[in-house]
LOLO-137362 format. One line per 2 residues: for each residue x, y, z of C-alpha. Coordinates in steps of 0.2 Angstrom, whole numbers. Last residue first. Example, Ala and Ser with C-alpha at 12.3 -4.5 7.8 and 13.67 -1.06 7.14 Angstrom:
# residues 2
68 -5 36; 62 -22 39
# end
This chain:
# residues 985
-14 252 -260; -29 251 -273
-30 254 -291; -47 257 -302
-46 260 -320; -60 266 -333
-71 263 -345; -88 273 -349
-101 270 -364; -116 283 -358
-131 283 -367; -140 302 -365
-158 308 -362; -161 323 -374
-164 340 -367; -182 345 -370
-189 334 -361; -208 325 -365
-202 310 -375; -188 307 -359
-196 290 -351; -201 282 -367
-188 288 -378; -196 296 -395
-196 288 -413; -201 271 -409
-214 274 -394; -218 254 -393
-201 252 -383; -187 241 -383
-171 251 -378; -154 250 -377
-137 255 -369; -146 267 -355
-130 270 -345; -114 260 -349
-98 248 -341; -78 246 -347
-69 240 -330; -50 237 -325
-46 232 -310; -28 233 -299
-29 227 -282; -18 225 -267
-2 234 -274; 16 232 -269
21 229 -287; 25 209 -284
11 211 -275; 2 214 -290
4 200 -298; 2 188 -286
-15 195 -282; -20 191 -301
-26 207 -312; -45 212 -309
-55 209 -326; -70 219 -327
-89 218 -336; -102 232 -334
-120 233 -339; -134 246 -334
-150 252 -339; -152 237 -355
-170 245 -356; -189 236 -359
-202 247 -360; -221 252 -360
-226 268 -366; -243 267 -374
-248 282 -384; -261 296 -377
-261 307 -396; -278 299 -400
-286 298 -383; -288 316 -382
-280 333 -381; -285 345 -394
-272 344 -409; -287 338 -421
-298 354 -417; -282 365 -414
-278 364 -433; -286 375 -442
-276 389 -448; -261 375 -449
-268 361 -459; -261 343 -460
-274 329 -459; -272 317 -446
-259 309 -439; -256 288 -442
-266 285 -460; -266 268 -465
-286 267 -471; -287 285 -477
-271 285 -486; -276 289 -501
-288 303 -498; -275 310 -486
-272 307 -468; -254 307 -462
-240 297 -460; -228 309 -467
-233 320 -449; -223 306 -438
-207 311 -449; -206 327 -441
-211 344 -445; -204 360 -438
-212 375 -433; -218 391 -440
-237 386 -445; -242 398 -429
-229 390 -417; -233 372 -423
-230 367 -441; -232 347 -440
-236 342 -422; -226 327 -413
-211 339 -405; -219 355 -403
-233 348 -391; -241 331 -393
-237 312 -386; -245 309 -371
-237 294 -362; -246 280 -356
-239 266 -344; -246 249 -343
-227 243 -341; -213 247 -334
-192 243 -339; -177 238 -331
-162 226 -336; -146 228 -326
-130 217 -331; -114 212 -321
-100 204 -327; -85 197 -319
-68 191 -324; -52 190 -313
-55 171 -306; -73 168 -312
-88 180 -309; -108 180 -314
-118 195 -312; -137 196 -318
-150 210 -309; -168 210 -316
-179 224 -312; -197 229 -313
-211 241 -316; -228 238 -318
-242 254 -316; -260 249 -309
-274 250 -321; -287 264 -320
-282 267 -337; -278 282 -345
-290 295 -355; -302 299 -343
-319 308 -349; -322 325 -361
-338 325 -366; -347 340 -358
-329 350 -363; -338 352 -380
-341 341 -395; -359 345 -400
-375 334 -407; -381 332 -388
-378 313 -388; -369 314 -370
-352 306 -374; -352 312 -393
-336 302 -397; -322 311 -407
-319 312 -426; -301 317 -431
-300 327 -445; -295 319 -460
-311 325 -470; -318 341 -462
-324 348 -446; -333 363 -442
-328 373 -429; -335 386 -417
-342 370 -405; -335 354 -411
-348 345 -422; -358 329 -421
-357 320 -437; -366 322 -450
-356 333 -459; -341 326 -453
-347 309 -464; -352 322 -478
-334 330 -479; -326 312 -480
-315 300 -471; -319 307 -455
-303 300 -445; -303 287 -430
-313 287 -413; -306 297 -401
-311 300 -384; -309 316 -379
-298 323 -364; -296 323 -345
-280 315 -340; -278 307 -321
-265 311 -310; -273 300 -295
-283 287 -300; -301 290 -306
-314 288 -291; -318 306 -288
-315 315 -304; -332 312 -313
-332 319 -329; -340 300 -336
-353 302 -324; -363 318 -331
-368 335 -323; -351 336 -314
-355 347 -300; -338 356 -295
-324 345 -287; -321 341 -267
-311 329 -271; -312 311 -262
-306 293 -264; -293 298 -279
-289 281 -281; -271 275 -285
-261 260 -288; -241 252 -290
-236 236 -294; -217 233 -291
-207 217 -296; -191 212 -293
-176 200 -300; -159 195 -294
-148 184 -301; -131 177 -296
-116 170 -301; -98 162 -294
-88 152 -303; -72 147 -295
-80 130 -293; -98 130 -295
-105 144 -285; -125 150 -282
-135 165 -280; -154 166 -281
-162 182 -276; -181 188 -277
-190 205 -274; -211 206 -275
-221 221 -271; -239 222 -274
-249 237 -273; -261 252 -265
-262 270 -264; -280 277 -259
-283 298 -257; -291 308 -248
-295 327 -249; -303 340 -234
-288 348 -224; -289 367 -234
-280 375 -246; -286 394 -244
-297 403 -256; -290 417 -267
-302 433 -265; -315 442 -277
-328 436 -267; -339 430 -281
-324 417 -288; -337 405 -279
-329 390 -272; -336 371 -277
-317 365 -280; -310 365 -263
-293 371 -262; -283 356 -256
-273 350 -241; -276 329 -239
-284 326 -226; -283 308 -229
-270 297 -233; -275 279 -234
-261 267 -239; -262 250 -245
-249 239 -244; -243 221 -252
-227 213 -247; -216 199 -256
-196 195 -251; -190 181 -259
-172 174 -254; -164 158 -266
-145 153 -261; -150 151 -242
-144 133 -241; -159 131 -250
-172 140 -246; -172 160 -240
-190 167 -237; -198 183 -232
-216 187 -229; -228 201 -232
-241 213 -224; -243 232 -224
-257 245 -220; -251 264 -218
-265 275 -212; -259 292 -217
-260 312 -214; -262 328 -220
-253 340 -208; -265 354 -200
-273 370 -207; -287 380 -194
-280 396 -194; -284 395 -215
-278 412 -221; -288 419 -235
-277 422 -251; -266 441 -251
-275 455 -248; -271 470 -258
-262 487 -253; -263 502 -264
-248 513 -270; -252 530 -272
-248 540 -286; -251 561 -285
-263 569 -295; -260 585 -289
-278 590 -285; -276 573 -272
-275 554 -274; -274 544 -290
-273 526 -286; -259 512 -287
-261 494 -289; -258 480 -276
-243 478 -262; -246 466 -252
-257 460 -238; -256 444 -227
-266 434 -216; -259 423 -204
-266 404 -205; -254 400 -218
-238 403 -212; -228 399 -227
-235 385 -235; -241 367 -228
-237 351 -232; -230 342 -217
-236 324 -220; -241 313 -205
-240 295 -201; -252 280 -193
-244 264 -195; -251 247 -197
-237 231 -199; -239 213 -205
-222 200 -205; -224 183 -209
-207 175 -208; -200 160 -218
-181 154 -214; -171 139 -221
-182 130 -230; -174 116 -240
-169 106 -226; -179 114 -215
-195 107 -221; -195 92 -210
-192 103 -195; -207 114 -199
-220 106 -187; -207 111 -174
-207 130 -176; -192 141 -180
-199 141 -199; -216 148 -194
-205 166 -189; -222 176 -186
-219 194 -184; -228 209 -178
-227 227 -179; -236 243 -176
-236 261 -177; -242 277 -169
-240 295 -174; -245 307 -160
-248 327 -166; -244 344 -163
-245 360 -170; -263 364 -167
-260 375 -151; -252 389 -159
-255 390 -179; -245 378 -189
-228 381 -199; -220 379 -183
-220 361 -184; -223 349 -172
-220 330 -167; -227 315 -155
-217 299 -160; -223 281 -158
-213 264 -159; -219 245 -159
-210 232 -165; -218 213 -162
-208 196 -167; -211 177 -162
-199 165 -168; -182 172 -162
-184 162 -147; -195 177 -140
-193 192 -149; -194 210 -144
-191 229 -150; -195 245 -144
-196 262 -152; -199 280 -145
-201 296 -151; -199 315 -148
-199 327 -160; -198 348 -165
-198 354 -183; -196 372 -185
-194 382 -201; -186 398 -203
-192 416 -206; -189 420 -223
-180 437 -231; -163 426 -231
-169 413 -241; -171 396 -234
-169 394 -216; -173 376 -207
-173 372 -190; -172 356 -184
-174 349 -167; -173 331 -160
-179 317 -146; -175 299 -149
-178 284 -139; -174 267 -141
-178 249 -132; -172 233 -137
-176 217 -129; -172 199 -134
-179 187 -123; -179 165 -125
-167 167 -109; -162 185 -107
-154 195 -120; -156 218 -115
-152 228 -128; -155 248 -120
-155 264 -130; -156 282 -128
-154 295 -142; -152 314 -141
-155 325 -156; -147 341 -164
-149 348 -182; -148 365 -192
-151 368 -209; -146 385 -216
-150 391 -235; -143 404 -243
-149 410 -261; -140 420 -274
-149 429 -288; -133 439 -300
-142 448 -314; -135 457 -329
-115 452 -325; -103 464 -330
-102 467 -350; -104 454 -364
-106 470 -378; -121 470 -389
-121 465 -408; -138 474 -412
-154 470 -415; -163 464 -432
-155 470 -451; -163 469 -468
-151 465 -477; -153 471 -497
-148 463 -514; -153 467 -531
-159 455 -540; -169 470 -551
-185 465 -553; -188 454 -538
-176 463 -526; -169 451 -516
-170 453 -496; -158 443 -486
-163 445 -467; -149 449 -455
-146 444 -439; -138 455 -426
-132 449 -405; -137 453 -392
-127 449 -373; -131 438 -359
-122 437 -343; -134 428 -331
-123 421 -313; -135 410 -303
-129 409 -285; -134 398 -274
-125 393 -255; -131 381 -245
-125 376 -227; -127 362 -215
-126 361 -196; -128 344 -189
-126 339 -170; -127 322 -159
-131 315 -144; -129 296 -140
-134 285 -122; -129 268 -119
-138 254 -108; -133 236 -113
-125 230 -96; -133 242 -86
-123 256 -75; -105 250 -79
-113 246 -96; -116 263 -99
-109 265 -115; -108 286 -120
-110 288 -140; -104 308 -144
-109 314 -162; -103 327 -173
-110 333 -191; -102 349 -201
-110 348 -219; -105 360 -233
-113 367 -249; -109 379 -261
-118 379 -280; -112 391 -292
-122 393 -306; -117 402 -324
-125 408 -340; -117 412 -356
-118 425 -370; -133 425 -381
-118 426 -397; -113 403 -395
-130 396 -393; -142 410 -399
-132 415 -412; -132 399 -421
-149 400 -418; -153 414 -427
-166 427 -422; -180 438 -431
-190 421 -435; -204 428 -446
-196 443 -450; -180 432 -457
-163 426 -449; -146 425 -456
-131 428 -447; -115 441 -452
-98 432 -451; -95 432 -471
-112 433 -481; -130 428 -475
-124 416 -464; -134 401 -456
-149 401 -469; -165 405 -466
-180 396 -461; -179 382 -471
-173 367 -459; -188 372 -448
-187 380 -433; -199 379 -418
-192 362 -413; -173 370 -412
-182 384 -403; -188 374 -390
-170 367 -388; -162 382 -386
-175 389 -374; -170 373 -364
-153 374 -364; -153 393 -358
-153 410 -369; -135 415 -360
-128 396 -364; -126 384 -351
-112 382 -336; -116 374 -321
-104 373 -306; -104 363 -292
-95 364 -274; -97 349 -262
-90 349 -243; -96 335 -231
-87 333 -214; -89 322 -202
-85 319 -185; -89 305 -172
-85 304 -155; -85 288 -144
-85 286 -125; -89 268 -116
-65 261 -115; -61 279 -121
-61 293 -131; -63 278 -145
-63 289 -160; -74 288 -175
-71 297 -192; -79 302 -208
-73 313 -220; -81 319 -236
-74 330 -251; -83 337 -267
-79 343 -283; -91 344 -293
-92 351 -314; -107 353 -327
-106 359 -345; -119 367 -354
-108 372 -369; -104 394 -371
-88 394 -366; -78 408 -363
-65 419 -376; -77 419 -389
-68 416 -406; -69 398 -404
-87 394 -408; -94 382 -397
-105 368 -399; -118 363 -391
-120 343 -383; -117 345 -363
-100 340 -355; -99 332 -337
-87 333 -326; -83 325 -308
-72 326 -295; -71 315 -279
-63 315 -263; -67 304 -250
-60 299 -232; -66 287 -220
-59 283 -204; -57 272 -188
-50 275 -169; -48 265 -153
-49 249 -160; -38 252 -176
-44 260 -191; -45 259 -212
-51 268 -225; -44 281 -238
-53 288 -255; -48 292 -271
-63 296 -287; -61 303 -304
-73 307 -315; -75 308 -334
-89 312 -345; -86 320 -365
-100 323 -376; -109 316 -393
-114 320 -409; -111 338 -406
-125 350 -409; -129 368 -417
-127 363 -434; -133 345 -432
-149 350 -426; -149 365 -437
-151 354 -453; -150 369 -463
-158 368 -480; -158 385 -486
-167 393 -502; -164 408 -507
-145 407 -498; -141 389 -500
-146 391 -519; -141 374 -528
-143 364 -514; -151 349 -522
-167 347 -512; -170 363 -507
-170 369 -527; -180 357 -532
-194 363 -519; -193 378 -525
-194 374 -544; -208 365 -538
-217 380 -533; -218 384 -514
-233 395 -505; -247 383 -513
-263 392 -512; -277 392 -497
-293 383 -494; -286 376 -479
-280 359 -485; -272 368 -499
-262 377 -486; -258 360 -476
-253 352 -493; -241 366 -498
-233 365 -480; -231 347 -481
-222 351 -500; -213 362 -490
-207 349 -475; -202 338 -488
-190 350 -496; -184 359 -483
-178 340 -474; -190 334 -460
-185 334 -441; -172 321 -432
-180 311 -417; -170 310 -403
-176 294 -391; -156 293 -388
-140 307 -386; -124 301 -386
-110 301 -371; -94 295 -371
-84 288 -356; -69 291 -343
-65 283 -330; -49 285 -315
-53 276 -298; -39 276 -283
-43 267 -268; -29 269 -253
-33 255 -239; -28 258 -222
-26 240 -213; -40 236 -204
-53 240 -190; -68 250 -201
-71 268 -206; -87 274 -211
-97 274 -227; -112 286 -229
-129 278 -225; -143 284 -237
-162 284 -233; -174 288 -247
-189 290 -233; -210 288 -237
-224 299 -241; -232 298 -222
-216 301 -214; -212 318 -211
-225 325 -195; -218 308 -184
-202 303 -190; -201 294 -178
-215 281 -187; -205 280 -202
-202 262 -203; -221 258 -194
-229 267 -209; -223 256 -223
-208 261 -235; -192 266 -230
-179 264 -245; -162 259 -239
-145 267 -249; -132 258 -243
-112 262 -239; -111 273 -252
-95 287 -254; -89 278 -266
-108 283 -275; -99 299 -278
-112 312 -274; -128 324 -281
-139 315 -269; -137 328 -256
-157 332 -251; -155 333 -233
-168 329 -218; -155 319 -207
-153 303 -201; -136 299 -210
-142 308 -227; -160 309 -228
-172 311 -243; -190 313 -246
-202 302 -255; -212 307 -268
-227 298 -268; -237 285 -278
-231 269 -268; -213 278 -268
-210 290 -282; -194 294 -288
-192 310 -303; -172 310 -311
-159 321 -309; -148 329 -322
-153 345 -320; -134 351 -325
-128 336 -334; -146 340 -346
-150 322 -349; -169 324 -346
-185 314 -339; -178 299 -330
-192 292 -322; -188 280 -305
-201 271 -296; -196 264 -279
-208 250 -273; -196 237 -275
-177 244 -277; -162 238 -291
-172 246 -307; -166 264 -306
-155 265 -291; -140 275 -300
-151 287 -309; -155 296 -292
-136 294 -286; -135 309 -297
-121 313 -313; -122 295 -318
-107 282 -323; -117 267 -315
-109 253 -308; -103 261 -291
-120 259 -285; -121 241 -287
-106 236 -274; -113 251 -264
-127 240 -258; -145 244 -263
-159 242 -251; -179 240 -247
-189 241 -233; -206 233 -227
-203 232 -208; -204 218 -198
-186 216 -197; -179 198 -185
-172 188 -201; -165 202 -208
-155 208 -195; -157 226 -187
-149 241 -188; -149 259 -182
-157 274 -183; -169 273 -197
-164 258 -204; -147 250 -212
-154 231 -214; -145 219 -210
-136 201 -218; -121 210 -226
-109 195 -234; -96 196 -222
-79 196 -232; -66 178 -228
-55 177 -215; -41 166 -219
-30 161 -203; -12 156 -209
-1 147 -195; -17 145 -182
-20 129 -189; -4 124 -190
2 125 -170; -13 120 -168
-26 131 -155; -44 124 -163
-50 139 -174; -67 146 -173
-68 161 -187; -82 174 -187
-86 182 -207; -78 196 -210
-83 218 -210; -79 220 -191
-67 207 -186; -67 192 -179
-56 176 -173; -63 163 -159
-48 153 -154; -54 136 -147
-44 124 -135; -38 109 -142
-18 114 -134; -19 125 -122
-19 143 -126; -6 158 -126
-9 170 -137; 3 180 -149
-3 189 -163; 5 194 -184
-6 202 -196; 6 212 -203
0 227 -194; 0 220 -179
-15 207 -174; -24 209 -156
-25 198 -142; -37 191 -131
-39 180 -113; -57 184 -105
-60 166 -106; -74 155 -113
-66 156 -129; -50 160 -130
-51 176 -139; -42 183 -157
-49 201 -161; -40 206 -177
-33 225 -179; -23 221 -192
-28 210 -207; -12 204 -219
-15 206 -237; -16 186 -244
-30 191 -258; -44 178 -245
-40 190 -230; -25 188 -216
-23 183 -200; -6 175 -196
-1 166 -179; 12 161 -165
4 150 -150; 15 152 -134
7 134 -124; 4 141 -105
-9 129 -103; 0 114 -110
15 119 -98; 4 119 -83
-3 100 -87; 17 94 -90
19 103 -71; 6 94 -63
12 77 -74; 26 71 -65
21 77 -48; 6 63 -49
15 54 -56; 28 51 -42
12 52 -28; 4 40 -35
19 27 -34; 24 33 -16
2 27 -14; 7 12 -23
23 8 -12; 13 13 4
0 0 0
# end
């Protein structure tokens, strides 16, 4: 016995310190990402201990472990690594990219599987694909419920129209009220759509129409990276339809004149003559479209931003310069330029300090300054005179530098692009925000406390400098061929600036937020509360606007299963009279994970989540003028006043104040549910809403013009939007081949529920029940084919119709075509839109593509750029007008009979010129190679890409001589083919 026990005791001292060594094992380890670049700033624990350590900038750590124990390895922005302490193991730990599995809300963010709110959003991976002046243009097609019409491609308004369920949304920029979406889309983190009533709930007063939310990138814990992007592309205008030659549009002209009993004004001889060119003075064929305009333009920007951090500090810096040529020429003997041209240059810095172990600060600094330069006339008058000149007008020059021009035209339009002078705008803003985050774990594990400060700063000036400039008219003396000019205004001098307007706008910002995240059991708790000023000046003569809130929002799930939000705000504005400037905004949430239920665990091996999510909201829109409840008086027309006759200003009121004017508001109804099947490589995401807004501010329609005064807007209209919503992802890798596609779906509907409209004696004037925007017209019904056919037909008050003119339907059998049958023109159909998202990847390559489009759309198709001879028989024709009615072509005819004394009858609005503008667009495509990591290490790089991508490539579209979306601009729409290089460090 006492040998064994002496035995016992031997080991038993033999392997104590052998245990202590394997505790106190010096593991030696790398960390780096899939390239091979070293990762600093990684968080390696022993799990189950508070033992850490922290990688060098090379990546390197030290930790001692036991051997088998686990070494839990994260970093923000990678996906969690558990490695086994092994001498191997840990040798060369690979942490691959997070894929982003939250939503960036409204103050704050939440995972996927756990939101109940219907949002949408775009990753700056897709946004940096699209060589666009406005982030605007950037999201087209990538967002449910988010409608995006681009309407012009003037680089200086180069903005398109979004609507969100049938209303425009409004923006904010890091959780504040600020429309900045002229920026580099490397300064993106996310763009998120807010979309039902309980995701803008705080925001109380300004959430009924919906939030474009964008997140700004911040610093992150790793190695500073240096991105460096260089492109450059061409632009061409698309949907631009060319006009007629002189000679067809005369012989046009000769057959409208006929048409209305009139003589021929051109002889063949005339009409030769335009054709071949043999008399460019007498009888000009100008194509003034390519005269005045270049086939295509120059865009280029340049893009170099830093990121990286540590632990107690981490940063973000941007800058970014952009420019943007428009399509006129120049002539080279003026000494500034007369194109539409477009510049920015903007900075933005973001940075977070750790002050210490609970205290954070946060800076950032935004900084843009734009410039706009257009001829003295403007773009746009340039363009409307384009369509309001034919090819036979007058000659460019008359003789040597002198212009031509005519009585009927008095101007020239070379001169009005390059001799009008130029026009200028300076835009100046800057963005100053500051935060402080305070943890108060020491108090309550989960408890912290955050106050934060914007001040933002516009500045607008709009520079005119215009100048005269002389046209002559050639006049040939019949009998002798004399020649005479006939000279109109003068060449003026570009002097000092003839008007400079400048605007300055101030928006000021300050909130305090409180939270709490409390994980108990089966519990998860979050609890938020925010309270915030703003005040907004614009102009310096106006008094400033005043938002006040405060809001709350709480959280909880049990066993991740069951889900309920619930968050109410109580705001004001200043706007409203005293003691009716403030309201409570409620909304609701709840969530149904079926998937985390035990009847479901023989689907789980293809469905991986599936969550029913409904929510109800009740939000406000601030829409309301300037102070609307006073009553104000102006200046009106002067009197004589005493035996001297002396002037007198008079004083006139101003529209009837309303004291009694509140917010219009919203009942906001969503439901939905989210899926992700197989191994998560498919997601679906559907939700249907509809949304109640009632008082709704509008003048009422039954007011009597007998009191000689403007009535108020008042709180009486409502309004019904409704739709479907449908996004799904599949991605999937074979290999080193990676892919993915991604399609939505939007619907989007509308009933004007009530407006307080005049009595409509019939049904079919009706505006209540119509959707919102609805156009009032005539209902066509074909041509008259003859004289005796109008004649029997019923006539349009002070006119009567003739053969070719279009016949329209007699709605209330009186015998008379008058505003008494004029009904809705477009359907009560809901709007389609949609997106399909392609990308595929193997080792360097990758290719993306973007396809959008709508459907049940109408567009009305009229105006000076569809009518033959508008601007009093002055104005151009167009290819459109050859398919017209004659005798012959009765049967195939597509526009009806030419005429220019009477041609208001057929160019009335009505169902005949509303043309369906359904389309398919290539919106976006881009392909890439990225050079091998062993490559450019040997060149201390980390990443050398090259890219070629493009804007609006094509189009399928019923309208086939207009664009769909810009047929009613008078700038073009532009195609963008854009290649460029981007190098990192």
């Amino acid at each position: 016995m006492r040998k064994n026990y002496l035995l016992k005791l031997f080991f038993l001292f033999l392997i104590l310190p052998l245990s202590a060594m394997s505790q106190n094992i010096k593991f030696k380890g790398k960390v780096a990402d899939p390239q091979g670049s070293p990762l600093s700033d990684v968080l390696i624990t022993l799990e189950g201990t508070e033992v850490t350590a922290i990688t060098d900038r090379l990546g390197a750590f030290e930790i001692k472990a036991s051997a088998g124990q686990v070494l839990v390895v994260t970093l923000d922005g990678y996906t969690t690594v558990k490695v086994q302490a092994d001498a191997k193991a840990v040798s060369n730990i690979v942490l691959k990219t997070s894929i982003k599995n939250h939503f960036d809300l409204l103050y704050g963010t939440i995972d996927r599987s756990k939101n109940l709110q219907s949002v949408s959003q775009v990753e700056n991976v897709d946004l940096v694909k699209a060589p666009v002046n406005n982030l605007r243009n950037a999201m087209t097609g990538r967002l449910t419920g988010l409608y995006i019409l681009g309407s012009t491609g003037n680089p200086i308004f180069d903005a398109s129209t979004l609507t969100l369920r049938g209303t425009t949304p409004s923006i904010m920029i890091d959780g504040v009220f600020r429309d900045y979406l002229s920026m580099a889309p490397e300064e993106i983190e996310s763009i998120t759509v807010l979309k039902d009533g309980l995701s803008t709930a705080l925001l109380g007063q300004r959430g009924a129409n919906g939030i474009v939310s964008v997140k700004t990138r911040k610093g992150s814990i790793g190695k500073l990276e240096v991105s460096l992007k260089a492109q450059a592309g061409v632009q061409t205008p698309i949907g631009f339809q060319k006009p007629l030659e002189a000679s067809q549009w005369a012989i046009l002209f000769n057959e409208a004149m006929v048409n209305d009993g009139s003589a021929p004004v051109y002889t063949n001889a005339d009409i030769e003559a335009y054709k071949n060119g043999s008399d460019p003075l007498g009888h000009p064929n100008v194509n003034w479209f390519n005269t005045l305009l270049e086939p295509n333009s120059a865009y280029s920007r340049y893009n170099l931003y830093a990121s990286g951090g540590t632990r107690s500090a981490r940063y973000f810096t941007s800058v970014d310069y952009l420019s943007n040529d428009g399509l006129f020429k120049t002539d080279a003997v003026n000494p500034y330029n007369t194109n539409t041209n477009f510049t920015r240059a903007a900075i933005r810095s973001n940075v977070e300090a750790d002050l210490n172990k609970s205290l954070t600060l946060g800076l950032g600094i935004f900084a843009r300054v734009q410039s706009g330069n257009e001829p003295g006339t403007s773009s746009d008058n340039i363009f409307t005179a384009l369509y309001n000149t034919p090819n036979n007008a007058y000659p460019e020059f008359v003789r040597a530098d002198s212009l031509g021009t005519s009585a009927d035209y008095q101007n020239n339009l070379w001169g009005l692009s390059t001799r009008s002078g130029y026009t200028q705008r300076y835009n100046r803003d800057l963005s100053f925000d500051v935060s402080l985050r305070k943890s108060l774990d020491e108090v309550t594990k989960g408890l912290w406390v955050k106050a934060s400060g914007t001040y933002n700063t516009t500045l607008q000036e709009i520079t005119n400098r215009n100048k005269t400039y002389a046209a002559y008219q050639r006049i040939v003396n019949p009998t002798t061929s004399a020649v005479t000019y006939q000279q109109y205004a003068s060449n003026g001098q570009l002097g000092n600036p003839s008007a400079i307007v400048s605007t300055i706008s101030r928006n000021i910002y300050f909130d305090f937020m409180a939270g709490y995240d409390k994980t108990w059991d089966d519990h998860e708790l979050n609890l938020f509360m925010i309270a915030n000023t703003q005040s907004v000046v614009s102009g310096a003569s106006n008094l400033p606007y005043n938002y006040n809130l405060i809001g709350t929002r709480a959280n909880y799930a049990y066993k991740n299963k069951y889900l309920a939000e619930l968050a109410i705000s109580y705001s004001g504005h200043n706007m409203y009279a005293p003691g009716n400037r403030y309201g409570f905004f409620p909304a609701v949430g709840l969530g149904w994970v079926l998937s985390e239920e035990r009847f479901m665990e023989n689907a789980k091996v293809w469905l991986n989540n599936f969550k029913i999510r409904g929510t109800y909201g009740h939000n406000g829109n601030n829409n309301v003028g300037y102070y609307v409840y006073n009553q104000y008086y102006g200046s009106g027309s002067g009197y004589m006043i005493g035996s001297g006759a002396t002037t007198v200003s008079g004083i006139t009121m101003g529209s009837l104040a309303n004291p009694n004017i509140s917010w219009e508001k919203a009942n906001k109804f969503n439901i939905g549910f989210d899926a992700a099947l197989v191994d998560n490589k498919i997601s679906v995401s559907f939700d249907y809403y509809n949304n109640k807004y009632y008082d709704l501010a509008q003048v009422r329609g039954k007011n009597s013009a007998l009191l000689g005064d403007d009535f108020p807007n008042e709180n009486i209209g409502k309004r019904r939007y409704y739709g479907l919503e449908l996004d799904v992802t599949y991605q999937g890798k074979v290999n080193e081949f990676n892919y993915f596609i991604s399609g939505n779906f939007s619907t989007q509907n509308s009933k004007l529920t009530y407006f307080d409209e005049v009595n409509q004696p019939y049904e079919w004037m009706w505006r209540t029940g119509q959707r919102v925007g609805q156009t009032f017209g005539y209902l066509a019904d074909g041509f008259y084919n003859t004289d005796a056919e109008a004649a029997a037909n019923a006539s349009t008050e002070g006119y009567v119709p003739r053969a070719g003119d279009i016949k329209y339907v007699d709605l209330n059998k009186d015998g008379v075509i008058n505003f008494l049958d004029q009904t809705s023109l477009l359907s009560n159909k809901p709007l389609y839109f949609y997106g399909a998202n392609l990308g595929l990847s193997w080792k360097g390559f990758d290719v993306s593509v973007l396809l959008q489009g709508a459907a049940n759309r109408r567009a009305n198709i009229s105006g000076n750029t569809a009518f033959a001879f508008s601007n009093n028989g002055k104005g151009q024709a167009w290819p459109i007008n050859m398919e017209r009615w004659t005798p012959e072509t009765a049967n195939t005819a597509e526009y009806p009979r030419l005429s220019i004394s009477n041609s208001s009858h057929s160019q009335a609005l009505s169902s005949f010129w509303i043309k369906r503008a359904d389309y398919l667009r290539l919106k976006n495509a881009e392909i890439g190679y990225t050079l091998p990591r062993a490559f450019t290490s040997k060149i201390k790089l980390s990443m050398i890409r090259f890219f070629v991508n493009g804007q609006n490539l094509l189009t399928s579209s019923m309208l086939d001589y207009q664009d769909p979306e810009g047929y009613s601009a008078l700038y073009p729409m532009q195609r963008v083919i854009n290649g460029g290089i981007n190098v990192k460090f």
